[in-house]
N, CA, C and O atoms as a GROMACS GRO file, in nm:
protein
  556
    1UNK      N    1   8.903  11.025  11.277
    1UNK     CA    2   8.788  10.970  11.342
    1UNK      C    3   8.774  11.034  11.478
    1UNK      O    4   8.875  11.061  11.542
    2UNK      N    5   8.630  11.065  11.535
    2UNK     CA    6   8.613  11.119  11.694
    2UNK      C    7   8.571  11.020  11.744
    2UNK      O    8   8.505  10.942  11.674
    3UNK      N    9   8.597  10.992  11.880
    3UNK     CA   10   8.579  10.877  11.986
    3UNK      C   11   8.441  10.877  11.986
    3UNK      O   12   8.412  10.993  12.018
    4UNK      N   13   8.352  10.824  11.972
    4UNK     CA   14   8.208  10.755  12.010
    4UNK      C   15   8.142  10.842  12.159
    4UNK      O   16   8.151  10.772  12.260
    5UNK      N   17   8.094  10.950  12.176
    5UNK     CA   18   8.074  11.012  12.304
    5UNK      C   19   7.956  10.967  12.328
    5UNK      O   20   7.914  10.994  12.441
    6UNK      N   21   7.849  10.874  12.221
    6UNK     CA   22   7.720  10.871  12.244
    6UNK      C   23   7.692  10.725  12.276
    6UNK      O   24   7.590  10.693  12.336
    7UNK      N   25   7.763  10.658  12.245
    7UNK     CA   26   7.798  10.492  12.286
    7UNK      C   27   7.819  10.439  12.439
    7UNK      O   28   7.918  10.483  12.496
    8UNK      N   29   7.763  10.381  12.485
    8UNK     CA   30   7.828  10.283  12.629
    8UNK      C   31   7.988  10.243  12.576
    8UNK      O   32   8.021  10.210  12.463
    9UNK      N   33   8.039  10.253  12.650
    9UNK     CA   34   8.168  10.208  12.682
    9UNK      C   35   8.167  10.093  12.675
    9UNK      O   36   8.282  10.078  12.633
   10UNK      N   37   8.131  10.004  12.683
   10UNK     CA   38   8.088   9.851  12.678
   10UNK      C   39   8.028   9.768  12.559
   10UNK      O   40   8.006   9.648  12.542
   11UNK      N   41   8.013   9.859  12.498
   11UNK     CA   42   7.980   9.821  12.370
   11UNK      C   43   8.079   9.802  12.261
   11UNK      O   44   8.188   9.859  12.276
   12UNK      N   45   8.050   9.701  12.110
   12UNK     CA   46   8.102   9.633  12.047
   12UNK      C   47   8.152   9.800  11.974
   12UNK      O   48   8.265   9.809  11.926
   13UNK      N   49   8.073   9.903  11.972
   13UNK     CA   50   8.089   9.990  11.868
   13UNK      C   51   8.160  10.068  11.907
   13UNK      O   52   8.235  10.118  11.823
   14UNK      N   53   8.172  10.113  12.040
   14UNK     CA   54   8.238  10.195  12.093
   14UNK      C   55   8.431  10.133  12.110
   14UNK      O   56   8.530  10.206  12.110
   15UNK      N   57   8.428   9.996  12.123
   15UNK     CA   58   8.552   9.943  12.109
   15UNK      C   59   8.598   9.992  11.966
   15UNK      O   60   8.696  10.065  11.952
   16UNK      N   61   8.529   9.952  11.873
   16UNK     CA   62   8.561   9.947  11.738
   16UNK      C   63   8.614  10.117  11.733
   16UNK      O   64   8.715  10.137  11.666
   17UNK      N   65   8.552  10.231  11.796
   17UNK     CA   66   8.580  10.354  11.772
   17UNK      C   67   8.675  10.384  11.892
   17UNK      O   68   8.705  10.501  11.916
   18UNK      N   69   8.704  10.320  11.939
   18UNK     CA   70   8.833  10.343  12.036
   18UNK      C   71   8.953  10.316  11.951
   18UNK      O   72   9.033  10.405  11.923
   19UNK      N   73   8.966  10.180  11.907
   19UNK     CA   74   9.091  10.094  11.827
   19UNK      C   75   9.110  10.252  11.736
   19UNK      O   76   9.200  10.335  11.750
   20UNK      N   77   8.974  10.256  11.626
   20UNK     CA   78   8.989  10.352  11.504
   20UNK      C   79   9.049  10.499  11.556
   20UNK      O   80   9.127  10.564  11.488
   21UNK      N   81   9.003  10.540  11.685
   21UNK     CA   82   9.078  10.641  11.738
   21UNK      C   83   9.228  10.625  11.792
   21UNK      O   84   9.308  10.716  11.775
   22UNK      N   85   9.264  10.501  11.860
   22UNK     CA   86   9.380  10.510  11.887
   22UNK      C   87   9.518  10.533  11.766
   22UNK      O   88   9.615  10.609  11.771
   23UNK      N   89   9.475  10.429  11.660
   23UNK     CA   90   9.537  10.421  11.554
   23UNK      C   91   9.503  10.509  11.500
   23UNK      O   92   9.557  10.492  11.391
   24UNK      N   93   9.405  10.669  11.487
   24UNK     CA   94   9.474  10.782  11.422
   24UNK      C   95   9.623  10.842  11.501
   24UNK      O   96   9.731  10.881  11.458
   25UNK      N   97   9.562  10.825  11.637
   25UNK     CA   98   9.621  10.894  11.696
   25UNK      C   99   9.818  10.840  11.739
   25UNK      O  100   9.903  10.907  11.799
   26UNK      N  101   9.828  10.736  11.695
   26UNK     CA  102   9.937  10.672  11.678
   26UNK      C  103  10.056  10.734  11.541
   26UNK      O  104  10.176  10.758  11.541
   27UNK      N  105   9.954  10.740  11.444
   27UNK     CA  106   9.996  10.811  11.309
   27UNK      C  107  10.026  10.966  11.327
   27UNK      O  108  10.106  11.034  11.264
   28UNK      N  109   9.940  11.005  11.432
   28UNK     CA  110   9.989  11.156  11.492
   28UNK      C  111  10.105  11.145  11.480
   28UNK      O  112  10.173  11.154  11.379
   29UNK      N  113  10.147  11.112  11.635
   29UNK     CA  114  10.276  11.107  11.657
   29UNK      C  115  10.396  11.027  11.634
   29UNK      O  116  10.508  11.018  11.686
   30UNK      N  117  10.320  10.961  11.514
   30UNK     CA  118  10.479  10.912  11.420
   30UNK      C  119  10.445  11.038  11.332
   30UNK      O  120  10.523  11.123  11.373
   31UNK      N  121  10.394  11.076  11.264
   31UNK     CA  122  10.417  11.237  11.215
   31UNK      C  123  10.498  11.351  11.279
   31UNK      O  124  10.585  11.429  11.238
   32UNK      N  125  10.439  11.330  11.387
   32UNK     CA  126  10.543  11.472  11.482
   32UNK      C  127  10.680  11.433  11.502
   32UNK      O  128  10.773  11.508  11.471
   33UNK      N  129  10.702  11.260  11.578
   33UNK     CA  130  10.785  11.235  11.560
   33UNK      C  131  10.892  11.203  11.452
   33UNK      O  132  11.012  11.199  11.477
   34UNK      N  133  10.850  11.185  11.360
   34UNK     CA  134  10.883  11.211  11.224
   34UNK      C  135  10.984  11.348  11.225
   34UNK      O  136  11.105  11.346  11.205
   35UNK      N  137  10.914  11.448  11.250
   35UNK     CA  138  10.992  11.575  11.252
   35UNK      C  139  11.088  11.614  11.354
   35UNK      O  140  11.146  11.722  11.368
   36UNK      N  141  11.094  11.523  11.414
   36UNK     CA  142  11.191  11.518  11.565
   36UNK      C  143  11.308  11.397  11.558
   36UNK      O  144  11.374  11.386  11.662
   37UNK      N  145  11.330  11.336  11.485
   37UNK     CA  146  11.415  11.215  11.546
   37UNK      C  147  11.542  11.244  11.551
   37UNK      O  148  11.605  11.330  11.489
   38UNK      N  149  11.591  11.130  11.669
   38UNK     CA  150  11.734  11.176  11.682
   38UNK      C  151  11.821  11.117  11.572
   38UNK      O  152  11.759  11.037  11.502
   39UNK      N  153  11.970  11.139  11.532
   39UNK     CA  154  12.029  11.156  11.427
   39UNK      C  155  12.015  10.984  11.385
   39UNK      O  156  12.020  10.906  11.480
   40UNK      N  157  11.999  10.934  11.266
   40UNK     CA  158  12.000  10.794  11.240
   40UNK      C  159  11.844  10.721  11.242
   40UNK      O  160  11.810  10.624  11.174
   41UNK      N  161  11.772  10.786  11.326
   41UNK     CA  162  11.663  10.691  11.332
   41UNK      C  163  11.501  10.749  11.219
   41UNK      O  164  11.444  10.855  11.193
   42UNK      N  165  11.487  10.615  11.186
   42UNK     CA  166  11.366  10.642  11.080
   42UNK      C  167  11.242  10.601  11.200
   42UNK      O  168  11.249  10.535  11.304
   43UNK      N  169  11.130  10.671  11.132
   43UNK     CA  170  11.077  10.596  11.215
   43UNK      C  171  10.903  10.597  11.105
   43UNK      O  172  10.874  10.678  11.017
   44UNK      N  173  10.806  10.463  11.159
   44UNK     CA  174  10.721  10.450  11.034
   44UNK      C  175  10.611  10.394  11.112
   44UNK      O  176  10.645  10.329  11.211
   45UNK      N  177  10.476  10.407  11.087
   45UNK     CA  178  10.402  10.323  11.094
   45UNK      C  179  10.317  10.213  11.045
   45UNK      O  180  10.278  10.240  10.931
   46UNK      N  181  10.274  10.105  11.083
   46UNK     CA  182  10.294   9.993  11.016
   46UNK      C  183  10.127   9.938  11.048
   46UNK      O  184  10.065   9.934  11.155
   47UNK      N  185  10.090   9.903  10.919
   47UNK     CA  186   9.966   9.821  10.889
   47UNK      C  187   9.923   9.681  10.841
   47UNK      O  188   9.885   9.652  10.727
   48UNK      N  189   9.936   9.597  10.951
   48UNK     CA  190   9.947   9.444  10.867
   48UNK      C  191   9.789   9.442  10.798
   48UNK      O  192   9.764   9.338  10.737
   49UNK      N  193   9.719   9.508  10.799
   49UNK     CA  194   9.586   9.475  10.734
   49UNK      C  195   9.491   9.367  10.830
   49UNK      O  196   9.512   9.330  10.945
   50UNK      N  197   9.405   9.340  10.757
   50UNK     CA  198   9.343   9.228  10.826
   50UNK      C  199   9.407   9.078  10.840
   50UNK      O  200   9.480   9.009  10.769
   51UNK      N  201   9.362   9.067  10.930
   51UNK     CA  202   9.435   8.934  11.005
   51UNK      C  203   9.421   8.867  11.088
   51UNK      O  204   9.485   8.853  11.192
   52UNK      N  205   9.280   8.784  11.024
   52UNK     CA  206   9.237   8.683  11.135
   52UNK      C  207   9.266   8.622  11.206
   52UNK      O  208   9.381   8.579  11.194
   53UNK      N  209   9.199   8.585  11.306
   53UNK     CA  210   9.296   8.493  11.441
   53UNK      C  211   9.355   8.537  11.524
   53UNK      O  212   9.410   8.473  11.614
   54UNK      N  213   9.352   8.706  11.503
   54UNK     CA  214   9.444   8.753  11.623
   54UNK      C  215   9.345   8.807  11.778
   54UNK      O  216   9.408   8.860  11.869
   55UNK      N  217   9.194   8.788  11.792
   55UNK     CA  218   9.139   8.774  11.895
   55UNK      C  219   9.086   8.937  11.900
   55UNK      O  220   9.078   8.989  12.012
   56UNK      N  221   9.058   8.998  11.808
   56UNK     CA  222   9.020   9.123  11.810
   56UNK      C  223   8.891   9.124  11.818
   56UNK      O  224   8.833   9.196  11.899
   57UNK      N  225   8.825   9.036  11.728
   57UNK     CA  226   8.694   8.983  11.760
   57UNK      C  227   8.635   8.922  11.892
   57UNK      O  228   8.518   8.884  11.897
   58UNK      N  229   8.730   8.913  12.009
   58UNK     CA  230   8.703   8.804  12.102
   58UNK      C  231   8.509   8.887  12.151
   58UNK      O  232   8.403   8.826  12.164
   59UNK      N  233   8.530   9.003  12.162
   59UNK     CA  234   8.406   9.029  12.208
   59UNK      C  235   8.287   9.087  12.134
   59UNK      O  236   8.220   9.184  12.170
   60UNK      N  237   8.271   9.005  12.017
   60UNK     CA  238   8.173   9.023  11.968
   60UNK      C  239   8.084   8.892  11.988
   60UNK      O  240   8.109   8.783  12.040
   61UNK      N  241   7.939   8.958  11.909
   61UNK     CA  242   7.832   8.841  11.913
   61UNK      C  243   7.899   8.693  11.884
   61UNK      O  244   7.990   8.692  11.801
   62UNK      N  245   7.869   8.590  11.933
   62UNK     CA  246   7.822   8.446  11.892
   62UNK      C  247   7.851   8.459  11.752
   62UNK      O  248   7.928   8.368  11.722
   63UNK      N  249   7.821   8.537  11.644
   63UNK     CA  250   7.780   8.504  11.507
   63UNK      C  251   7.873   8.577  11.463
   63UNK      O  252   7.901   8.540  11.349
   64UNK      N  253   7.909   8.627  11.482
   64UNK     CA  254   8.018   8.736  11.439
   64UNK      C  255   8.174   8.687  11.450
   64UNK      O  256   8.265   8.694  11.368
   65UNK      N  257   8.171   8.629  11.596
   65UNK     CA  258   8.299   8.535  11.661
   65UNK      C  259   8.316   8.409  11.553
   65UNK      O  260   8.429   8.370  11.524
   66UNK      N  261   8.202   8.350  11.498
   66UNK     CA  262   8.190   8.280  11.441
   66UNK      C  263   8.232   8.292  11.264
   66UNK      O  264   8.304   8.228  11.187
   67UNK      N  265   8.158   8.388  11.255
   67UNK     CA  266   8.192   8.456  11.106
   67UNK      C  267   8.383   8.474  11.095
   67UNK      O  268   8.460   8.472  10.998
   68UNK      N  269   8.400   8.486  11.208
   68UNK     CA  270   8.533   8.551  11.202
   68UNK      C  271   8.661   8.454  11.203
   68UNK      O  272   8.769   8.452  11.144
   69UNK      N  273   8.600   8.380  11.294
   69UNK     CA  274   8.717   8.269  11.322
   69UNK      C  275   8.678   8.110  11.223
   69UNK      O  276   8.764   8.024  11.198
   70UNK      N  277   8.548   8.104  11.185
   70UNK     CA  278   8.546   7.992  11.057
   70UNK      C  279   8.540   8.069  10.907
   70UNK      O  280   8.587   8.004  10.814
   71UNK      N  281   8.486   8.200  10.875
   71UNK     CA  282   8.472   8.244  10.772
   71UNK      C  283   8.587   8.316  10.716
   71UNK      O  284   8.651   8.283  10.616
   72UNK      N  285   8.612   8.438  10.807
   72UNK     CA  286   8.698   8.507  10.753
   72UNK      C  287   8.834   8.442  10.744
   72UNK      O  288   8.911   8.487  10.660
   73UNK      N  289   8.870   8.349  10.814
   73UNK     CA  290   8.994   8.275  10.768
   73UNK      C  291   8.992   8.250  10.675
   73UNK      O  292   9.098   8.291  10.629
   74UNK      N  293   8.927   8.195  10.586
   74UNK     CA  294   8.961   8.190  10.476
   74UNK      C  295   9.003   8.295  10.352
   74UNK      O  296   9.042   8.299  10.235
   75UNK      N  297   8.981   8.342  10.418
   75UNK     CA  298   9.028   8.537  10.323
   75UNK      C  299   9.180   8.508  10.322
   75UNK      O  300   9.249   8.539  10.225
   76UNK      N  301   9.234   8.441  10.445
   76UNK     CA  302   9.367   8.458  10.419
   76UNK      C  303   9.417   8.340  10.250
   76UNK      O  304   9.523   8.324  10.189
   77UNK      N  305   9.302   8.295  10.236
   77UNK     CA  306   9.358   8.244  10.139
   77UNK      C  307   9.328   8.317   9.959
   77UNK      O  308   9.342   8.260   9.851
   78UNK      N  309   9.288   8.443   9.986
   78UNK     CA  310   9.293   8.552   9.946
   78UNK      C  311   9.360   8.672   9.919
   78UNK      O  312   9.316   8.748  10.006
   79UNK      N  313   9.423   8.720   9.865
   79UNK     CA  314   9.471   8.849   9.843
   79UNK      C  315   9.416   9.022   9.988
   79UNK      O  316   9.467   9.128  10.023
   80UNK      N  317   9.299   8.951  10.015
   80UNK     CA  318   9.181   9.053  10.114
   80UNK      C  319   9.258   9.034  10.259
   80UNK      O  320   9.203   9.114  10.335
   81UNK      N  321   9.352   8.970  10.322
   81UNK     CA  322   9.369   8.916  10.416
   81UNK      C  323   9.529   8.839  10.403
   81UNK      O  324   9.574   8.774  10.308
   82UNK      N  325   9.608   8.881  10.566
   82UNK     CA  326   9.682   8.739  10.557
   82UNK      C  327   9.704   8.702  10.678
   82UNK      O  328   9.645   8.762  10.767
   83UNK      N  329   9.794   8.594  10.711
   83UNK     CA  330   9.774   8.542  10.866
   83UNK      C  331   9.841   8.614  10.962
   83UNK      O  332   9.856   8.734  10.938
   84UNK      N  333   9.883   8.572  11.062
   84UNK     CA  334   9.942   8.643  11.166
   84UNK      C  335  10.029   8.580  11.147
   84UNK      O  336  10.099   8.627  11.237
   85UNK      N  337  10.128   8.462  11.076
   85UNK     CA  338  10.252   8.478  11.044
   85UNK      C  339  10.280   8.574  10.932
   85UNK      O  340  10.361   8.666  10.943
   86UNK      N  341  10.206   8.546  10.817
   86UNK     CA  342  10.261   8.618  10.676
   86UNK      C  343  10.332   8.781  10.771
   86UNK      O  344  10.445   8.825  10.788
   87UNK      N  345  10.168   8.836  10.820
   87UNK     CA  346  10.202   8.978  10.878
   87UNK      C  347  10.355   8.992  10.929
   87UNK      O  348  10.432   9.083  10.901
   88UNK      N  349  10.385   8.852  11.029
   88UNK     CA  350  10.482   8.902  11.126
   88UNK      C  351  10.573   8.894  11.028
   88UNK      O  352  10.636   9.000  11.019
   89UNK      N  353  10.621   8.780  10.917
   89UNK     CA  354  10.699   8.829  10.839
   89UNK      C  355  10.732   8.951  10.751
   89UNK      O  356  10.842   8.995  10.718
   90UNK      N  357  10.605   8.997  10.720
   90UNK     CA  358  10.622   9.125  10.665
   90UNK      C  359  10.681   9.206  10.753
   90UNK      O  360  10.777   9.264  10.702
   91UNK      N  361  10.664   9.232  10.862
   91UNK     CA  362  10.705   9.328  10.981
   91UNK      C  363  10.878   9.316  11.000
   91UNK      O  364  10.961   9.407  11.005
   92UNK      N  365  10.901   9.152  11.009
   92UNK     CA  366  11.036   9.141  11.064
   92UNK      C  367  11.113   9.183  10.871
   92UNK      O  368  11.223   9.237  10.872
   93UNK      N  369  11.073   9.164  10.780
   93UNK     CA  370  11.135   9.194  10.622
   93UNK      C  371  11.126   9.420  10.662
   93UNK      O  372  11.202   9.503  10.613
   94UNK      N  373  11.001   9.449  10.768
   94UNK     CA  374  11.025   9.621  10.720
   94UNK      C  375  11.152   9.672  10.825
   94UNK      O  376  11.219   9.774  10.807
   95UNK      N  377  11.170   9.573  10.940
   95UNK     CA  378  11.224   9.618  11.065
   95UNK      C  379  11.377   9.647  10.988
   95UNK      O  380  11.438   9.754  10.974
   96UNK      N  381  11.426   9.454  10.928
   96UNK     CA  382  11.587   9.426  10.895
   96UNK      C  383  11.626   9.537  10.756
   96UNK      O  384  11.726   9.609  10.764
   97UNK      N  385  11.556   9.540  10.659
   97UNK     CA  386  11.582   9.641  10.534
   97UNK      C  387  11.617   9.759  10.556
   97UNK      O  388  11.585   9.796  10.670
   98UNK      N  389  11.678   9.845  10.486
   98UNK     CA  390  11.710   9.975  10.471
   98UNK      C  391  11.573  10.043  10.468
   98UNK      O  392  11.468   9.988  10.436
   99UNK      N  393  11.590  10.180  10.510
   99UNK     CA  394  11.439  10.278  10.450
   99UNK      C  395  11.349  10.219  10.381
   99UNK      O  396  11.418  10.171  10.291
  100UNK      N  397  11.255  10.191  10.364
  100UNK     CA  398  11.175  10.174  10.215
  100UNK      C  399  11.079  10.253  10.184
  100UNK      O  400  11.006  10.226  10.089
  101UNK      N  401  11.055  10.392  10.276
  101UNK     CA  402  10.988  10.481  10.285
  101UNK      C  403  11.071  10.652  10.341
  101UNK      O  404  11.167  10.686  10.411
  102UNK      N  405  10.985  10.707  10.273
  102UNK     CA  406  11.001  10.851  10.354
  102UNK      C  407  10.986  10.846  10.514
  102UNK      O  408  10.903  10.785  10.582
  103UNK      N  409  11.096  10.934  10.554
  103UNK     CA  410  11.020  10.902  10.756
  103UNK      C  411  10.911  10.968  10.764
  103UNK      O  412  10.885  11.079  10.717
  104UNK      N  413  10.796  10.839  10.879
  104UNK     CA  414  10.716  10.916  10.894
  104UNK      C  415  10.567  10.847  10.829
  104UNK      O  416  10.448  10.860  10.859
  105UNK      N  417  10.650  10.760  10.714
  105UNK     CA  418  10.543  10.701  10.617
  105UNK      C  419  10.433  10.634  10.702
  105UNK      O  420  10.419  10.642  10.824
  106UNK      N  421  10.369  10.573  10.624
  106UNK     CA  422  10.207  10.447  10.649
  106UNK      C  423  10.271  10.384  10.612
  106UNK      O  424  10.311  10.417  10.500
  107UNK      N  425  10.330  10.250  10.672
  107UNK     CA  426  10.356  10.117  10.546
  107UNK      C  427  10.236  10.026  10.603
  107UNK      O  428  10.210   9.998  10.720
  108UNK      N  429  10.160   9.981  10.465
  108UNK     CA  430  10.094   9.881  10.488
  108UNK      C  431  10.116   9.717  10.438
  108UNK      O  432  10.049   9.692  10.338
  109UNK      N  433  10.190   9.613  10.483
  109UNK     CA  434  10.267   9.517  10.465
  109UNK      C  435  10.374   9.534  10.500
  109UNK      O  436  10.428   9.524  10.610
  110UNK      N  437  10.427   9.576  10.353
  110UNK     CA  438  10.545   9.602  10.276
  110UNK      C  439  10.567   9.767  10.190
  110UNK      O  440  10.670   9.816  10.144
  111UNK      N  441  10.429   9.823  10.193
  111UNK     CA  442  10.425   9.910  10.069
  111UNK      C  443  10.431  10.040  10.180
  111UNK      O  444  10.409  10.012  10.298
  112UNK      N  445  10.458  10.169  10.147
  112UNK     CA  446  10.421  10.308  10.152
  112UNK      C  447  10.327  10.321  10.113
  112UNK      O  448  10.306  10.242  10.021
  113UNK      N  449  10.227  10.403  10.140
  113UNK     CA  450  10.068  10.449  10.135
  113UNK      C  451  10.044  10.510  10.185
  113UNK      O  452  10.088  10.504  10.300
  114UNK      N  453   9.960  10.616  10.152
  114UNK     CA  454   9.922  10.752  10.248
  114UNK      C  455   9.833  10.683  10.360
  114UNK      O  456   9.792  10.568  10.347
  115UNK      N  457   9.802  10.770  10.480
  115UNK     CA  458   9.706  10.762  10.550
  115UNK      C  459   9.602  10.822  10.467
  115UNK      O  460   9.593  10.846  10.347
  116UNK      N  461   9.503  10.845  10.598
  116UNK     CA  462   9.378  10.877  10.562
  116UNK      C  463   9.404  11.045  10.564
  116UNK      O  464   9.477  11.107  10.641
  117UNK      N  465   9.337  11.088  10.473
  117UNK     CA  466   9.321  11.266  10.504
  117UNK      C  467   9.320  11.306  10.600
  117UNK      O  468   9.408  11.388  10.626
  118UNK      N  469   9.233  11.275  10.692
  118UNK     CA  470   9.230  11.343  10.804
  118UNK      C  471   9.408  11.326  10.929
  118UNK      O  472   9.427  11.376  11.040
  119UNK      N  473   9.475  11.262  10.867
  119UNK     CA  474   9.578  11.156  10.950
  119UNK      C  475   9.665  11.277  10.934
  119UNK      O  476   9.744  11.301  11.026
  120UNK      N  477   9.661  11.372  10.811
  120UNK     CA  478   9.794  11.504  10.825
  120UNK      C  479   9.742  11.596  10.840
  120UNK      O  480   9.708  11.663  10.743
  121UNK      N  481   9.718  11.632  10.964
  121UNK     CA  482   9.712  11.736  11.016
  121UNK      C  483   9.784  11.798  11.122
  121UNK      O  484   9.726  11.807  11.230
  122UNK      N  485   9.917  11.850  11.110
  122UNK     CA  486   9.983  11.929  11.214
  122UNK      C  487   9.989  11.983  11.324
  122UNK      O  488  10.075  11.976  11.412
  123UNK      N  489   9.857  12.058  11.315
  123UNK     CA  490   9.818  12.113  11.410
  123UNK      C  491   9.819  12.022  11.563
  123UNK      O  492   9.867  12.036  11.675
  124UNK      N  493   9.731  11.919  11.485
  124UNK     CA  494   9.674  11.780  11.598
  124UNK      C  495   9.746  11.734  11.624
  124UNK      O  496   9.758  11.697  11.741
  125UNK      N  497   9.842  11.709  11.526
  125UNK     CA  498  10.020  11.623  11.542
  125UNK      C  499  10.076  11.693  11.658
  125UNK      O  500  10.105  11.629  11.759
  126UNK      N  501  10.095  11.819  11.649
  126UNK     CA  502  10.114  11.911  11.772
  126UNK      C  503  10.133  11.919  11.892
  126UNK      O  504  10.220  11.930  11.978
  127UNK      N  505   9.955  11.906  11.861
  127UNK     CA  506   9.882  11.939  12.047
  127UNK      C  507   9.885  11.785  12.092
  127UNK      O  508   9.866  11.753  12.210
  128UNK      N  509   9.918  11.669  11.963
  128UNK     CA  510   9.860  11.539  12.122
  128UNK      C  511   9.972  11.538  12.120
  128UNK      O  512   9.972  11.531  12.243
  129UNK      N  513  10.168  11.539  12.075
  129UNK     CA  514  10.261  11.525  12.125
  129UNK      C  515  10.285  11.602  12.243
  129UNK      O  516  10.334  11.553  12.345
  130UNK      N  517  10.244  11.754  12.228
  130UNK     CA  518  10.247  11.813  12.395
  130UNK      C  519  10.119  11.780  12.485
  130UNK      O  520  10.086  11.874  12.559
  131UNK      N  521  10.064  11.701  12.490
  131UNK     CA  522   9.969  11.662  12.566
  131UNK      C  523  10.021  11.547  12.602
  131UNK      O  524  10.039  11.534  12.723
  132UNK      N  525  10.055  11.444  12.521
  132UNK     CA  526  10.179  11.340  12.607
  132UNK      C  527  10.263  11.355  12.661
  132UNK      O  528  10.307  11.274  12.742
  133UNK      N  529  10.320  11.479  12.629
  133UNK     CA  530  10.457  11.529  12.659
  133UNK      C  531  10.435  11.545  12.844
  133UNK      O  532  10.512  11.496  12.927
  134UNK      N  533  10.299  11.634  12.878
  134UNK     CA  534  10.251  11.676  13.013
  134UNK      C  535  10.209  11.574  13.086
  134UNK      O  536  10.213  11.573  13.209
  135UNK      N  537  10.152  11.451  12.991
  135UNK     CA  538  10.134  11.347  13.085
  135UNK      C  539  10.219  11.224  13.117
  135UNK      O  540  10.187  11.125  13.184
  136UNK      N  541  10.336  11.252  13.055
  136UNK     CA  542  10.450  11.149  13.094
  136UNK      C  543  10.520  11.245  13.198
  136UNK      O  544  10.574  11.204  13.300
  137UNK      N  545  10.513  11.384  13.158
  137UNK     CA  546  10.586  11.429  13.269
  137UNK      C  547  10.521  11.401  13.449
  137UNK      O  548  10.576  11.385  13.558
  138UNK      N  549  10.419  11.405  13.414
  138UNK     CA  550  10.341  11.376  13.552
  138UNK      C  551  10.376  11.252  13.663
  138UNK      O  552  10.387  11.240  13.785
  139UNK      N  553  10.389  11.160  13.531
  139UNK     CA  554  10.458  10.987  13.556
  139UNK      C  555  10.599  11.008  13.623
  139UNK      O  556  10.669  10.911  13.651
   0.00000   0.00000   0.00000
């Protein structure tokens, strides 16, 4: 995904394409890092899915806030959705277990799953690890 250059900053859409950009860019560098770790450590990224209630919505419309926090809850009583406990349990079941993936993987819950196509690309994996690399050094 590319960051929204044509959007206000302030806007509902441009958030939404910030989040969608950060989280490629997170999968970057568990990719790169993937190819770097020190001896023993796995390392993975993790997708609880949707999961109402956690205030992601806080700044949207009236109707939307609404949709979200009386409607979509109920998804968790769905297969489409689960809560922000189920998630955290899933998280604390990927943290305590052995491997359950290749390093490097997507886990979404519990499962391995590819990213998105665009998510392996090397090159990019690359350039934003040495582009962090220059701006932590700065810090």
């Amino acid at each position: 995904m590319t960051p929204a250059t044509t959007a206000s900053t302030d806007t509902l859409t441009a958030g939404r394409a910030a989040h969608s950009t950060s989280k490629l860019a997170v999968i970057h560098l568990v990719h790169e890092l993937a190819r770097r770790p020190p001896a023993g450590v796995d390392i993975f990224s993790w997708n609880p899915g949707f999961v109402p209630g956690t205030g992601l919505a806080r700044d949207a419309s009236a109707v939307q806030r609404f949709a979200v926090k009386r409607i979509m809850r109920l998804m968790t009583l769905t297969p489409l959705s689960v809560s922000a406990r189920t998630a955290g349990q899933h998280l604390a079941r990927l943290v305590l277990r052995d491997q359950p993936a290749e390093n490097g993987a997507c886990i979404s819950l519990d499962e391995a799953e590819p990213s998105s196509a665009e998510s392996y690309d090397p090159d990019r994996e690359r350039e934003l690890w040495h582009a962090c690399d220059q701006v932590s050094a700065l810090a």
